[in-house]
FITOR-313369 format. One record per residue (C-alpha): residue in three letters; x, y, z. Coordinates in pm, 1 decimal. Example, Ala and Ser with C-alpha at 12.3 -4.5 7.8 and 13.67 -1.06 7.14 Angstrom:
residues 2
r, X, Y, Z
ALA, 1230.0, -450.0, 780.0 $
SER, 1367.0, -106.0, 714.0 $
***
This chain:
residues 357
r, X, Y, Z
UNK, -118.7, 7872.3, 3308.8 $
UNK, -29.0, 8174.0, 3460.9 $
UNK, 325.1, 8384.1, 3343.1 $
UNK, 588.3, 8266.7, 3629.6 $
UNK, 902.0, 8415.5, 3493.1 $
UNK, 913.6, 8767.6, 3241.1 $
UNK, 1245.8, 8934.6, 3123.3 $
UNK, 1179.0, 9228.8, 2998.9 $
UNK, 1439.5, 9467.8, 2770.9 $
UNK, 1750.5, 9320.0, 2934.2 $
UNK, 2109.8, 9457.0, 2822.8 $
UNK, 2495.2, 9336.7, 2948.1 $
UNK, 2781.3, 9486.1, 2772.5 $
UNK, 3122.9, 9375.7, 2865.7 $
UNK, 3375.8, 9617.8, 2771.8 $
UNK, 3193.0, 9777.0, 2532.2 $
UNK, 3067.7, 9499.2, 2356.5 $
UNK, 2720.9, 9410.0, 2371.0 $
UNK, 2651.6, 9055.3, 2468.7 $
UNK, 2260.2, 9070.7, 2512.7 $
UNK, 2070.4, 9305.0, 2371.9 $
UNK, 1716.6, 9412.9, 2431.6 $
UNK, 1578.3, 9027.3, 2509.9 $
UNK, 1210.2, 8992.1, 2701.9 $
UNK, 1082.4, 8663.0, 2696.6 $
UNK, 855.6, 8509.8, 2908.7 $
UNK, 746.3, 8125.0, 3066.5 $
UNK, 446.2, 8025.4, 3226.8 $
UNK, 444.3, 7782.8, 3546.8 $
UNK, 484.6, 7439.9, 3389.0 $
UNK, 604.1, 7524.3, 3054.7 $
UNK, 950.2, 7477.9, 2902.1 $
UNK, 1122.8, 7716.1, 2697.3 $
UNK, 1427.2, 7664.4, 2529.8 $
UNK, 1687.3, 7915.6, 2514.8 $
UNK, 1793.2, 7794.9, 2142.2 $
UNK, 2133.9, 7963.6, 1949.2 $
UNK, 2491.2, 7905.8, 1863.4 $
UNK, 2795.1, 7925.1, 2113.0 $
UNK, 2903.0, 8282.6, 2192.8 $
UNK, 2502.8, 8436.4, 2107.7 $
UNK, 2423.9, 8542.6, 2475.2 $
UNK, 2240.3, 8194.3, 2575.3 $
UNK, 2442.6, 8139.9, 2917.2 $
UNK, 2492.0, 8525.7, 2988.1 $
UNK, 2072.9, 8558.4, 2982.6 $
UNK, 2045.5, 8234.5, 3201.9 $
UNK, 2284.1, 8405.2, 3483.4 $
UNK, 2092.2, 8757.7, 3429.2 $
UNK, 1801.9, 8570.4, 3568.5 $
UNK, 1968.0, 8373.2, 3828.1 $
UNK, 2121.6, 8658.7, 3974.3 $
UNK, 2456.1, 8583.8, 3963.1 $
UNK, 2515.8, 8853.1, 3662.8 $
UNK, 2356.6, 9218.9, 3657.0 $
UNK, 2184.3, 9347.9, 3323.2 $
UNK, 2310.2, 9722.7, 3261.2 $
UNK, 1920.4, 9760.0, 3178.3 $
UNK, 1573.9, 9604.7, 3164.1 $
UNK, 1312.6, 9464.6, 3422.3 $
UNK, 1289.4, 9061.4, 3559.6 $
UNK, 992.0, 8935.3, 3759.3 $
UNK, 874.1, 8596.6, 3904.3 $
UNK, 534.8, 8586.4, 3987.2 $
UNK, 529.7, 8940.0, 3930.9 $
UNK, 760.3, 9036.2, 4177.8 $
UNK, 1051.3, 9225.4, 4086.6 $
UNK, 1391.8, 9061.5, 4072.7 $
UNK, 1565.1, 9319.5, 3921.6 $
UNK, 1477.6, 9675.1, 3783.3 $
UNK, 1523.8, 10045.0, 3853.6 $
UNK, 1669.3, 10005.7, 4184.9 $
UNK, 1607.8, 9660.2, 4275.5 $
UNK, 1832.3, 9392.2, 4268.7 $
UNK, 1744.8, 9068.6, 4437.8 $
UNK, 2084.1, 8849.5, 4508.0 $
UNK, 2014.5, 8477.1, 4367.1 $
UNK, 1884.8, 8289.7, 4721.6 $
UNK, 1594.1, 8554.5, 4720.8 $
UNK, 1495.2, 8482.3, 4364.1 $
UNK, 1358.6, 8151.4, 4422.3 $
UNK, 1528.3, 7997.9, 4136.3 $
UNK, 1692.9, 7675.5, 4075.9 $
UNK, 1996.9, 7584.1, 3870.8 $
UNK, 2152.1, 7321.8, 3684.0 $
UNK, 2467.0, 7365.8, 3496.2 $
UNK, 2675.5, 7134.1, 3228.1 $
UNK, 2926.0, 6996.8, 3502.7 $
UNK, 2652.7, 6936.1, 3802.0 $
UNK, 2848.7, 7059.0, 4067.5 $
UNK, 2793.6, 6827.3, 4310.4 $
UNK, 2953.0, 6870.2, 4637.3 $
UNK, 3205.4, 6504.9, 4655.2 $
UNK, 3201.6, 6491.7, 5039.1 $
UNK, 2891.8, 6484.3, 5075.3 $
UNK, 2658.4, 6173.9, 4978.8 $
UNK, 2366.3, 6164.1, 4725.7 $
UNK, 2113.9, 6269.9, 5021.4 $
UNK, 2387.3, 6498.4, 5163.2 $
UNK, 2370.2, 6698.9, 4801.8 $
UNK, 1973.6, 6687.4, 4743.1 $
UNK, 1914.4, 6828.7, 5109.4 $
UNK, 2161.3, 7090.2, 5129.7 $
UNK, 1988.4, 7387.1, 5075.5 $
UNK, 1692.4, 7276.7, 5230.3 $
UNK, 1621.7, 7446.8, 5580.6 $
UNK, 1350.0, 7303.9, 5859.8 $
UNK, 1315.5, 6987.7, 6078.1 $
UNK, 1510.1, 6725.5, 5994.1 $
UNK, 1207.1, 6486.1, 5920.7 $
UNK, 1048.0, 6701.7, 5649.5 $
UNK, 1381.6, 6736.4, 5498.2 $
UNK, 1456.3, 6393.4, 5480.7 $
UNK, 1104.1, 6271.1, 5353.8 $
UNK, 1145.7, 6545.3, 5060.6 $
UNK, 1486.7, 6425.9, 4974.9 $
UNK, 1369.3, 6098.6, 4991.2 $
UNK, 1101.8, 6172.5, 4771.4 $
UNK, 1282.8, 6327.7, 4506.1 $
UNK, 1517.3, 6028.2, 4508.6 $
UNK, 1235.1, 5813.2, 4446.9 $
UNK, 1114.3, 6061.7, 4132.6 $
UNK, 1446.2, 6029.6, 3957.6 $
UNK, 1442.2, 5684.6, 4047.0 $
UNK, 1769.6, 5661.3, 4267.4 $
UNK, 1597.8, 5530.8, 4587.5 $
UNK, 1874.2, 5327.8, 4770.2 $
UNK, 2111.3, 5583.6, 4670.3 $
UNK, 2107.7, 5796.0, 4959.1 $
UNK, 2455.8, 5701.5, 5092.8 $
UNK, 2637.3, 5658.5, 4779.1 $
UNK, 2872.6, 5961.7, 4672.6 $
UNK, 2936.2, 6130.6, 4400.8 $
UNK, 3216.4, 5954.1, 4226.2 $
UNK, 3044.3, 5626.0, 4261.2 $
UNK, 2779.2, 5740.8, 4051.8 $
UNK, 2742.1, 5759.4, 3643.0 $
UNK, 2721.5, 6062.6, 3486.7 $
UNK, 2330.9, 5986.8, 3416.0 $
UNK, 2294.7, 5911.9, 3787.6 $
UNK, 2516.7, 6221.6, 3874.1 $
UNK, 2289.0, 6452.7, 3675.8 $
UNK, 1972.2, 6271.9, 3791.7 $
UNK, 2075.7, 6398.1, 4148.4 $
UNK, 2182.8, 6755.5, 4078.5 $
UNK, 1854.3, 6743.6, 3910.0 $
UNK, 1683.5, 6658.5, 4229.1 $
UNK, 1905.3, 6869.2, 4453.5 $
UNK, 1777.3, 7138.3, 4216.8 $
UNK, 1439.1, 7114.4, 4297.5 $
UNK, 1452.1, 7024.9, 4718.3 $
UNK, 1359.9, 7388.4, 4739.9 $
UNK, 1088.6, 7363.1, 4494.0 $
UNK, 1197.1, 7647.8, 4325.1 $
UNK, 918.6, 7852.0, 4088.3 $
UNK, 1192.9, 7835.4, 3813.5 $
UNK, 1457.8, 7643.8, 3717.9 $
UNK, 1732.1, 7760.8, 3506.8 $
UNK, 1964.8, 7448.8, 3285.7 $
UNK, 2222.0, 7545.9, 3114.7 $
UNK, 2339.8, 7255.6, 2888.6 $
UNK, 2264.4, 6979.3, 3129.3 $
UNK, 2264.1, 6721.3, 2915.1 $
UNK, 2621.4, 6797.6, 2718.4 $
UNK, 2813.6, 6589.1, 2948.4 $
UNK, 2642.2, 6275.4, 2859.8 $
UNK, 2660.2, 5975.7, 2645.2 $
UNK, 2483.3, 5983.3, 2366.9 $
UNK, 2327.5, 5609.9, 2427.6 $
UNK, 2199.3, 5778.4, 2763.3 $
UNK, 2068.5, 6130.2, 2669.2 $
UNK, 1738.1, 6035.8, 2510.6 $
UNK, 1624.2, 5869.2, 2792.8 $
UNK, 1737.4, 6112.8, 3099.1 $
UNK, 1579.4, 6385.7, 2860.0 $
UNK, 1269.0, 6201.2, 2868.7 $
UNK, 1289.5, 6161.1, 3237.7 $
UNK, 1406.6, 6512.3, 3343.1 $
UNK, 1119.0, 6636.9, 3133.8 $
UNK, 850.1, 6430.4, 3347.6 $
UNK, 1028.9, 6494.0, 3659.1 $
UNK, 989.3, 6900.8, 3586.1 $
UNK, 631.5, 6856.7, 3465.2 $
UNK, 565.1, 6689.3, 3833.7 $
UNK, 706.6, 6996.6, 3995.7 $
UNK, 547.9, 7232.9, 3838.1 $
UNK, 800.4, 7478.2, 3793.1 $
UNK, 879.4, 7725.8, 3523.2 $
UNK, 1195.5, 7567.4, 3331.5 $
UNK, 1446.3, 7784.4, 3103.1 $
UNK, 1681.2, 7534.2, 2919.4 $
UNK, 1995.2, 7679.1, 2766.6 $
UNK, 2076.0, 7460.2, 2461.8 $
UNK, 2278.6, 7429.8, 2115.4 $
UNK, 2103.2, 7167.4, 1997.0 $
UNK, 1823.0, 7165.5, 1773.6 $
UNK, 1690.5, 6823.7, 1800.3 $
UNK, 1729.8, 6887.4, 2194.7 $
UNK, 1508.9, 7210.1, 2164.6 $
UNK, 1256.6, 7008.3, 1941.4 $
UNK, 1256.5, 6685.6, 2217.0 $
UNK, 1175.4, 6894.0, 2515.5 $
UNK, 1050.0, 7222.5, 2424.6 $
UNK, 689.5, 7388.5, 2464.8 $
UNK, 844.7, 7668.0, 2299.9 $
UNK, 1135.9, 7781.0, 2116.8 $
UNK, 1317.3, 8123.0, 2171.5 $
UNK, 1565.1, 8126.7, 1908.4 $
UNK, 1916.6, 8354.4, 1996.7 $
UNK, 2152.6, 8517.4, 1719.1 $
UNK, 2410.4, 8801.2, 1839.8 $
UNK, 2198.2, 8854.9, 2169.6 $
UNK, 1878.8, 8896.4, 2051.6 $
UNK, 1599.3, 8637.6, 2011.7 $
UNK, 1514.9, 8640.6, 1668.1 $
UNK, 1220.5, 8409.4, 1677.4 $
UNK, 995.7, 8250.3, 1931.7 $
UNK, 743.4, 8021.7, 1929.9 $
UNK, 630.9, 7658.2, 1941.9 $
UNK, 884.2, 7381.3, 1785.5 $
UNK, 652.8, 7296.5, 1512.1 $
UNK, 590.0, 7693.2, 1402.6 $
UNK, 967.8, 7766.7, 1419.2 $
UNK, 1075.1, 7495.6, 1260.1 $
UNK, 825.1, 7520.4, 939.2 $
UNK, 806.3, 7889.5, 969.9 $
UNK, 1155.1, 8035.1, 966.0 $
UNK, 1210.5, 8387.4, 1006.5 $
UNK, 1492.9, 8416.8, 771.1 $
UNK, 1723.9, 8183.9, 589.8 $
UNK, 1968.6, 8130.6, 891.6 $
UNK, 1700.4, 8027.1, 1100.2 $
UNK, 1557.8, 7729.9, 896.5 $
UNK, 1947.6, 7662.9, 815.6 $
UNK, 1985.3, 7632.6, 1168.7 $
UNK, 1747.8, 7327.8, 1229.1 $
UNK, 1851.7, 7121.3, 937.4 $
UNK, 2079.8, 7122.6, 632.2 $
UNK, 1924.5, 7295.3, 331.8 $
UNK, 1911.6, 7375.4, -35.6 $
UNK, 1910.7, 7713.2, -199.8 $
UNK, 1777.2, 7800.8, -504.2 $
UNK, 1922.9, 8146.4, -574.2 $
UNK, 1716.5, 8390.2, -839.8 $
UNK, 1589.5, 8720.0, -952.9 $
UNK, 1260.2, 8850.3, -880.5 $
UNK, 1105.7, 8943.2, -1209.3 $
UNK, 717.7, 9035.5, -1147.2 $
UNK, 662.1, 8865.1, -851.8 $
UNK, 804.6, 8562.1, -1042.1 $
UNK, 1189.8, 8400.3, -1024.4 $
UNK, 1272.5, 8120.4, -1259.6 $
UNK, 1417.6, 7825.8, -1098.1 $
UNK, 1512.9, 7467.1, -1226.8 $
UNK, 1173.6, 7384.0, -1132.1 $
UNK, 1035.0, 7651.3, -1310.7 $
UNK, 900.9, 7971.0, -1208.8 $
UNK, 812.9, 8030.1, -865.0 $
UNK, 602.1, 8354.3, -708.8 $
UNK, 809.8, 8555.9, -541.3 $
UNK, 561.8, 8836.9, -423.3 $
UNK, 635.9, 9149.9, -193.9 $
UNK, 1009.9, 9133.6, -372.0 $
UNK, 1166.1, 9402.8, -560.5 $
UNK, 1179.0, 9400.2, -893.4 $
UNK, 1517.9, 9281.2, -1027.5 $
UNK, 1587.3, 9197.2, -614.9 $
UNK, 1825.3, 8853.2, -610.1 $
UNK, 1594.4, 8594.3, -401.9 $
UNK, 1671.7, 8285.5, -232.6 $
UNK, 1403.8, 7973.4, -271.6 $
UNK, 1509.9, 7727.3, 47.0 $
UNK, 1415.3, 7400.0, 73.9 $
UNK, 1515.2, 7089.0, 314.6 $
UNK, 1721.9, 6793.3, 154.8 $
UNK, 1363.2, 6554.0, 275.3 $
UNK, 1160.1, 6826.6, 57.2 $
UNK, 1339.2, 6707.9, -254.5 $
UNK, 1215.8, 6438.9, -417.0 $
UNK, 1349.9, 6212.7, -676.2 $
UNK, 1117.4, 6032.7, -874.0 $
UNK, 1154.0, 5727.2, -987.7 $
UNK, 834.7, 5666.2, -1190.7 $
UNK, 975.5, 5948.6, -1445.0 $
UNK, 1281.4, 5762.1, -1616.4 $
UNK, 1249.8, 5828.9, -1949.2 $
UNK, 932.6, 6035.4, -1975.9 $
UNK, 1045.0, 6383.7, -1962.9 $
UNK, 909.0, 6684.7, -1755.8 $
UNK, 537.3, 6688.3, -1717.3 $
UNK, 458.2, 6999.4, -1461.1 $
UNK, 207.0, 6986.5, -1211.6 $
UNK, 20.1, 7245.6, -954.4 $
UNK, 193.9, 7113.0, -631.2 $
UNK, 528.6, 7016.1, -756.9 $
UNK, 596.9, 7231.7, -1053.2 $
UNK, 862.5, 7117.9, -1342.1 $
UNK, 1036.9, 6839.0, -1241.8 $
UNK, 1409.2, 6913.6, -1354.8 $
UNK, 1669.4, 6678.4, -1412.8 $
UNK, 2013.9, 6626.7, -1200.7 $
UNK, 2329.5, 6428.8, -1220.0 $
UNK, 2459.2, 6243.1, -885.8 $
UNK, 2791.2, 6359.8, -800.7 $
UNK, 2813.5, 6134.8, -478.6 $
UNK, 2592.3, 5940.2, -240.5 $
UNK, 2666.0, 5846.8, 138.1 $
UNK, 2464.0, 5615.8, 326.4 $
UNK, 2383.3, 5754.8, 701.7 $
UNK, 2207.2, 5457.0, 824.5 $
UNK, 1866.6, 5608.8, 877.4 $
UNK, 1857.2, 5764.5, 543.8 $
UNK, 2056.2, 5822.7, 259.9 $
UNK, 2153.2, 6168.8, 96.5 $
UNK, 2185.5, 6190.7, -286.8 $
UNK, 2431.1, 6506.6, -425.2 $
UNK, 2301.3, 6624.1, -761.9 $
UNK, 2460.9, 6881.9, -991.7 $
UNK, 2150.2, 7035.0, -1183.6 $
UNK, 2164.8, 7031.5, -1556.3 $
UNK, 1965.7, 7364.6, -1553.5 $
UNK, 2175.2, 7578.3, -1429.7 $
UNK, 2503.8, 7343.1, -1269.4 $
UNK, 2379.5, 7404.0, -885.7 $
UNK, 2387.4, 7144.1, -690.4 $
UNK, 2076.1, 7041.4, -470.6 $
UNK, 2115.2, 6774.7, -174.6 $
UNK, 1778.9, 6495.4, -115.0 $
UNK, 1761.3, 6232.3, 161.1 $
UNK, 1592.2, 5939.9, 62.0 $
UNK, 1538.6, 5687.3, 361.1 $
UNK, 1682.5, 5359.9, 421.4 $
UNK, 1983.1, 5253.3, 150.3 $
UNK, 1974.7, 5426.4, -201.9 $
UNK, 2312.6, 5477.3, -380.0 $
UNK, 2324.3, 5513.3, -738.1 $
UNK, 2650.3, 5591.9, -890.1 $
UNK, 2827.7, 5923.3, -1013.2 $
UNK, 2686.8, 6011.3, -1317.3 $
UNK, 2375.0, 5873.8, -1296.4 $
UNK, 2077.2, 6135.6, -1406.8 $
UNK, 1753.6, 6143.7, -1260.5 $
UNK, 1457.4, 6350.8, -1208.4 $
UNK, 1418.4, 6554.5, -943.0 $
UNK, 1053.9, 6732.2, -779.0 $
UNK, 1002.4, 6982.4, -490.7 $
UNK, 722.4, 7046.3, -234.4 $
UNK, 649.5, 7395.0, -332.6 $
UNK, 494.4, 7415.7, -34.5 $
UNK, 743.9, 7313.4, 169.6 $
UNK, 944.4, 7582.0, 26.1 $
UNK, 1047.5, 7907.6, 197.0 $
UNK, 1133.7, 8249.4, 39.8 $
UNK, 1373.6, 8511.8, 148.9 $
UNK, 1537.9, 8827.6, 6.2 $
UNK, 1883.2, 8701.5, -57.0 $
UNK, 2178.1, 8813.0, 182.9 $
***
């Protein structure tokens, strides 16, 4: 796949406060990237930088290699060949489902109405040509600003929360579908999210945002079991931290020592690990700690509360060791009472390792 869309260095202040700062990325024709971060990190700023409809104070944007905007050049957003999709559609309410999809289209009227007619049929709302807006569902309403989108067949396509608006019995599947419809077309897709499992469902890769800079990028398995720093793997799922002192390339833990290497000496470390990483184990009532290479010393905890989620269940544990306390989910139903002590194991391998903040 060839690179459809590169940013390149881009910068917006607003009133002396810098919103983006120094962000390239890039997509290839086909591929989806997700714009991943917080509210208020730069996410929607970088999305209208590309589209046009906001001008960096520096850096270089090109699609297909031509320039969009750079050193002198600043292509308004019809030139740019771009298509966008925001949270509240935007759908034009006088006009009827094939009145929005064709709008922007130009040409004889015959083409135009066999590619809105197509589309209709690829977000499966064929018959819904003369319907209007506020007959339709939300799904159905985003379905067609999806398709409206893409009339044009724009080389990139720009979504900025599109899915926000929508029930969460619905979501799943219009993700699902939006995703196929966009892999049909071909086109380069940016998605502006806050959600992680989002990101995850839909993403080829993963440009994660903090304070207007992407921080990490990469594919969703990579990002998600190779965080860059604590805040990243915090921001995919709830965690545990073990917090120590690196003491020649070691740091003692509950679960005994772990290698710290590349710390300083006497440096305060932080030993992360997800709540499904945690292990309780059951065979050990009674037998005591009996270490082994994967899982080290298995230390000993007492439940302060359990809550059943439905899927899984997650077990609180204040750790005799040192009085921490250390979070596990353990699928299906499993709530033993307060007070109850158990054993506890870890994945060292599953286990990340940062310098602590």
């Amino acid at each position: 796949m060839n690179t459809r869309l590169m940013v390149e260095g881009i910068t917006r202040r607003f009133g002396g406060r810098v919103v983006v700062q120094d962000l390239s990325l890039s997509v290839k024709a086909g591929q989806v990237t997700c714009l991943l971060g917080p509210s208020g990190c730069g996410k929607s700023t970088t999305l209208r930088m590309i589209a046009g409809v906001e001008t960096p104070d520096t850096g270089r944007i090109t699609i297909d290699g031509a320039e969009m905007f750079g050193p002198g050049v600043n292509l308004p957003p019809e030139a740019r060949g771009v298509g966008l999709i925001f949270q509240d559609f935007a759908l034009f309410p006088h006009l009827t489902v094939a009145g929005n999809v064709g709008f922007g289209l130009s040409g004889d009227r015959g083409v135009r109405a066999r590619r809105v007619g197509e589309l209709l049929e690829k977000v499966n709302l064929s018959g819904f040509g003369d319907k209007h807006p506020h007959e339709l569902s939300g799904g159905e309403q985003q379905r067609v600003a999806l398709a409206r989108a893409l009339a044009p067949r724009p080389r990139v396509m720009l979504m900025d929360e599109p899915f926000s608006g929508l029930d969460n019995r619905l979501r799943d599947g219009i993700r699902d579908s939006t995703l196929d419809v966009l892999k049909e077309e071909g086109a380069a897709v940016l998605l502006v999210t806050h959600e992680p499992d989002e990101a995850m469902r839909m993403a080829d890769q993963i440009a994660l945002m903090r304070d207007g800079r992407i921080v990490q990028q990469g594919a969703p398995y990579n990002v998600y079991n190779a965080p860059v720093d604590k805040a990243a793997a915090a921001f995919f799922s709830d965690i545990n931290v073990i917090r120590g002192v690196s003491k020649g390339a070691l740091t003692d833990t509950p679960f005994g020592a772990f290698l710290t290497p590349g710390q300083v000496d006497g440096a305060a470390v932080d030993i992360v690990i997800r709540p499904q990483h945690l292990k309780i184990d059951f065979d050990r009532a009674g037998r005591g700690p009996n270490p082994t290479a994967v899982e080290g010393t298995p230390a000993r905890g007492v439940v302060q509360r359990a809550r059943y989620l439905g899927r899984e269940s997650l077990v609180e544990f204040r750790m005799e060791y040192d009085g921490s306390v250390l979070t596990t989910s353990v699928p299906g139903v499993f709530l033993p009472k307060p007070g109850t002590a158990l054993w506890l194991m870890i994945r060292r391998d599953r286990c990340f390792v940062f310098p602590a903040a």
